[in-house]
N, C-alpha and C positions, 0 to 999 in steps of 0.2 A: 760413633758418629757415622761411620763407614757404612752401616748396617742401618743404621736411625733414618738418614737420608735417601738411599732408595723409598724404603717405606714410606715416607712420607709422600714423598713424591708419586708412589703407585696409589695413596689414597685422597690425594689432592685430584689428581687424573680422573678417579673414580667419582668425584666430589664432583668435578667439575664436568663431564660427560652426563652425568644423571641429569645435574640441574639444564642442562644441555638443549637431553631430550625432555625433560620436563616443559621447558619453554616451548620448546616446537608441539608438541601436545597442545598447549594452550593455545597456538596457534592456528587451531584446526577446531572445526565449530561442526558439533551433528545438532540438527532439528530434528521435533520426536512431533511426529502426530498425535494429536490429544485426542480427535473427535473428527469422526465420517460418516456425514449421511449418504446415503444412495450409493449409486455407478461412482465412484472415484477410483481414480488407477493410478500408478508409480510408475516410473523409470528410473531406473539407477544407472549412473552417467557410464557411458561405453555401452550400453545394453539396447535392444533393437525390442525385446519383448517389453510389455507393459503388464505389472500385477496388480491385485485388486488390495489399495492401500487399508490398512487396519492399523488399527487404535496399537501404541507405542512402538510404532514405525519407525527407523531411524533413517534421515537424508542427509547427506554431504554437498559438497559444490558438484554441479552441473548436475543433479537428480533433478527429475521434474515429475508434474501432476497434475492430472488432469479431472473434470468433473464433467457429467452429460448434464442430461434435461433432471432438473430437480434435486441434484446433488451438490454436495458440500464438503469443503475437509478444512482443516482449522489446523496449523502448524505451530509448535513453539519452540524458542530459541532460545530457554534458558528455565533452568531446572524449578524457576518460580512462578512458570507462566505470566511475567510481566513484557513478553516481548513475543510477539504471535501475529498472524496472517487468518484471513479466512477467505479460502478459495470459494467463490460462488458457481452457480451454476455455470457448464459449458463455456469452462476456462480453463486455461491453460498457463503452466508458469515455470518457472527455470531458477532453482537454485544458484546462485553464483559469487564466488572467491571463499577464500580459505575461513576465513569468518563469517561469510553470508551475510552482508551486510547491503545486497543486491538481490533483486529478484527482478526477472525480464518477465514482463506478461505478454505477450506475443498476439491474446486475443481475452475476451470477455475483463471480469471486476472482481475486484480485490479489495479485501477490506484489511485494514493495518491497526496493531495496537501497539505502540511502541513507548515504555515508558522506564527502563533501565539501561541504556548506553552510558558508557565513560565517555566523558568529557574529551569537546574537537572532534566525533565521531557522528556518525549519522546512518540511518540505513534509508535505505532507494527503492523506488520501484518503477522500473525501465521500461516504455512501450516501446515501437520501431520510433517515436518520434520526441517524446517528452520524458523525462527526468522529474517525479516527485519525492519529495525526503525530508527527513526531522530529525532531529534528536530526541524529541521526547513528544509524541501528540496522536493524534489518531484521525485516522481520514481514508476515503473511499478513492481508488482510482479506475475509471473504467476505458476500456479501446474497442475500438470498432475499425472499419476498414479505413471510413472518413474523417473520423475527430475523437478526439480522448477527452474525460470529463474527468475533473479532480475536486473532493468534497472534504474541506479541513471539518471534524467535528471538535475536534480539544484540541487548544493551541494552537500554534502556525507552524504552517508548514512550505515549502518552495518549491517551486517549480518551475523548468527549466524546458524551452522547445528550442527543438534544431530542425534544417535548413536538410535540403534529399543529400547534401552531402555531409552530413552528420557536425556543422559547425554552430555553435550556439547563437541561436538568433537574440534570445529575450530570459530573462529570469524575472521574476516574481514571488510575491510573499501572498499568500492565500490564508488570510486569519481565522479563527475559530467562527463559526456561523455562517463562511461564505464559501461560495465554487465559484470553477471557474472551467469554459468550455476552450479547447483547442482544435481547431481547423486542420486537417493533416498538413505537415512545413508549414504551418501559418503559426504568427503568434499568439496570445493567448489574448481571448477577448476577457470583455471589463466582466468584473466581478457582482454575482448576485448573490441575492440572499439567500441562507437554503430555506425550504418549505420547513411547516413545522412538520409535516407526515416524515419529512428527512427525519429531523430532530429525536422525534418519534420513536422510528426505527431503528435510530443510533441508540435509545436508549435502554429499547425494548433488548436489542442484543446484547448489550453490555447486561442488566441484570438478566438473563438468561446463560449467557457467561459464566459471570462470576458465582450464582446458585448451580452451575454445573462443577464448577473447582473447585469449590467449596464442598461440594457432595464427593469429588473426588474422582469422577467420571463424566459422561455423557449420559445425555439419554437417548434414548434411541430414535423417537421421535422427537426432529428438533423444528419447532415452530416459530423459532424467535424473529422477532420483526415481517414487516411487508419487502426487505432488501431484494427478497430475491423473485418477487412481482413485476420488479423492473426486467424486460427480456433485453434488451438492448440500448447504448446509448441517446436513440432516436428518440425510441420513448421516452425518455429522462427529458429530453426537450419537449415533445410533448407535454409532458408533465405540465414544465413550466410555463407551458401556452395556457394551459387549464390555472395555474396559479397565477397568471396574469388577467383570464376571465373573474376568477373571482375576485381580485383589484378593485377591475371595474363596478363590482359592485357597489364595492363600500367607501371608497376614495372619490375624493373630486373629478370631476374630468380633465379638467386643466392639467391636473399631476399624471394621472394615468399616459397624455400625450405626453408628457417630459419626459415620463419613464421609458415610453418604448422608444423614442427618439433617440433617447441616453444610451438604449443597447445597439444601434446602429453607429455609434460615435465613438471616437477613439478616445480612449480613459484620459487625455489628458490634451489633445491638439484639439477633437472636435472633428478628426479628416474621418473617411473611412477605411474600413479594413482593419482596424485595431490595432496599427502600428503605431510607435509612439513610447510616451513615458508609461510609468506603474501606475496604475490607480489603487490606492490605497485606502480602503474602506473607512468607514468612523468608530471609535472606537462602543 
């Protein structure tokens, strides 16, 4: 017994230190670059140089990347490619926490695929001013120096503005088919429809995607969708000045005034400014 009981004891110890660091391991979350068009570059956190990111690239918390004029990188967070990013052009973004369940974009648009989280969990993506996140959905978020534009494609997803000193003004639920534009500290104006050229694009990328996973690789020329047409938030509004032209064409008059009234009006009082309750779209 004498002899039995140390023993045990040193492999209980053993037993119990493994599973230990075994949990801390899991703890800790690397993303692996799948796919890089163009100029994209890396920073690995504490480092001042930037490298030129390539295909099974691995990132941690606080790495970041960045893309120029015409470039792309496309990041995944899980050995199945069901939980992935893609950086678009002449943007920038920021790994962040031990599971990476955050990313800060700092400037330009991001596109999110996120559709394997455990339950109560969500991942983000952080501008200087807005908070959008899901558990499971897919959707575009863009920044600019003025206003952030947030585009659910699959499911809903939330989003959150704060105030220059970082306290939550407003949340919202942005469902599948719809955006929603933010004012810098402003709250979030009412929600439109998206274009079908959006729709489009979401879809064109998605099988562009999924026929690259499938083959196992990239290719090297990636054309997928009109996304990266858009240079600026600006223009996304524009856009929707042109998709309110064509309206006009084909709708009444009467409604076409109701509509554009409706976008200067607060989703639920009718004041302006867009402060107020949620406007909650139909289903």
């Amino acid at each position: 017994m004498r002899i039995k009981f140390p023993v045990c004891f040193l492999l209980f110890s053993f037993l119990f230190l493994n599973s230990s660091f075994l949990c801390a391991k899991e703890l800790e979350r690397e993303a692996r670059v799948i796919f890089v068009k163009g100029d994209a570059k890396v920073q690995k956190a504490g480092k001042a140089e930037w490298a030129d990111a390539k295909k099974n690239m691995l990132l941690a918390d606080g790495d970041a990347a960045k893309t120029g004029k015409g470039a792309a990188v496309e990041i995944s967070f899980d050995s199945e490619n069901k939980n992935l990013v893609r950086l678009e052009e002449s943007s920038t973004v920021i790994l962040r926490g031990k599971m990476l369940k955050q990313i800060e974009l700092p400037q330009g648009r991001i596109r999110s695929l996120v559709k394997n989280l455990k339950k109560e969990t969500s991942f983000e993506i952080k501008t200087p001013t807005i908070i959008a996140g899901a558990r499971g959905s897919g959707w575009d978020v863009s920044t600019s120096e003025r206003r952030d534009n947030v585009k659910a494609f699959e499911d809903e997803i939330f989003v959150q503005a704060y105030d220059r000193d970082g306290k939550l003004m407003k949340e919202i639920l942005v469902r599948e088919g719809w955006e929603v534009t933010i004012d810098r500290f402003q709250t979030p104006g009412e929600l439109i429809e998206l274009t079908d050229r959006d729709k489009r694009d979401w879809s064109s990328w998605r099988d562009d995607l999924n026929d690259r996973l499938q083959a196992g690789g990239a290719k090297e020329n990636d054309n997928s969708g009109e996304f990266n047409n858009i240079q600026t938030i600006d223009q996304a509004t524009e856009k929707r000045d042109d998709f309110k032209q064509d309206l006009r064409e084909t709708e009444d008059k009467s409604r076409i005034e109701d509509r554009i009234r409706g976008e200067n009006r607060d989703p639920v009082s009718g004041g302006q400014g867009g402060q107020g309750g949620q406007y909650v779209p139909p289903r």
